[in-house]
N, C-alpha and C positions, 0 to 999 in steps of 0.2 A: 504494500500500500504506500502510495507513493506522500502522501502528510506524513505518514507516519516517521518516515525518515528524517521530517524536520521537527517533528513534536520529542523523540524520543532523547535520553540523555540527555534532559533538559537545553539542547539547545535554544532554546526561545526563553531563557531565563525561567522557566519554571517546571518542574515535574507533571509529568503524562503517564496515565498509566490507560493499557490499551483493551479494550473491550470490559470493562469495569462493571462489577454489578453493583448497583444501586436500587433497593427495593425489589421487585419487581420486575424491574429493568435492566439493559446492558447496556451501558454507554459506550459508543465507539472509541472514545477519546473525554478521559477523567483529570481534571488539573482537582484534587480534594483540598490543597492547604486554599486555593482562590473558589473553591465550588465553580470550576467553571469545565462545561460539558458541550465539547465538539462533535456533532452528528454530520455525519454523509449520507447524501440520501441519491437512491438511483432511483431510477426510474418508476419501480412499484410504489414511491412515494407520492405520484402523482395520482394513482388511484383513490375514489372519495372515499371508502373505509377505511383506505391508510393513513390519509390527512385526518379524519376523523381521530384517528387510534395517535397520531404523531400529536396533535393537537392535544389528548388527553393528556398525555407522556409527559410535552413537556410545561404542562400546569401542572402537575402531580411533582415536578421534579424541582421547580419554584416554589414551588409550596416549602419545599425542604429546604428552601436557600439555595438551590443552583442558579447560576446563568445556563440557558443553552444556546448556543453557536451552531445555526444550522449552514450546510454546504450543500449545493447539489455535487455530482462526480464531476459535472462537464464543468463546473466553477473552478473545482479543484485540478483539472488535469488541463485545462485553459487558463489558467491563470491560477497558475499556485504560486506565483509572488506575490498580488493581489492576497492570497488565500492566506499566505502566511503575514502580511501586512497588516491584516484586520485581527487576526487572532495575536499578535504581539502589541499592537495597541493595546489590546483589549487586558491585556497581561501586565504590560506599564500602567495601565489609569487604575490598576487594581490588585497592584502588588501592597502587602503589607511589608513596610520597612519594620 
């Protein structure tokens, strides 16, 4: 998985852990010290009872205190600078010193 090579061994300053369960759920991508939760979604995400189900997920998972970060595949394999751009932001405006 091609994120996963820039999320892994904290390079983006913070700790990833890959396919993470939380609740119920599996997170593709878990930062736990920032609660912050990167999802990839193909294609079957565009189906209305997966948006349905996606949409539960991730109020269920704010609920608990996460952010989630969602990605489509064609976001990330077109623009995985872009991809890694927004998730390192997101990582700076929200690191605890």
């Amino acid at each position: 998985m091609i994120l996963w090579k820039f999320l892994r061994s904290d390079q983006l300053g913070a700790h990833f852990r890959r396919q993470h369960i939380i609740g119920d759920y599996i997170a593709d991508f878990a930062c736990l010290p920032l609660r912050l939760i990167i999802e990839l979604d193909g294609g079957y995400h565009e189906l209305p009872t997966q948006q349905v189900n996606d949409e539960e997920r991730t109020k269920w998972l704010e609920n608990k205190g996460f952010k989630v970060i969602r990605f489509s595949n064609e976001e990330v394999l077109g623009d995985i600078e872009g991809t890694i751009i927004k998730i390192k932001t997101y990582i700076n405006e929200n690191k605890r010193t």
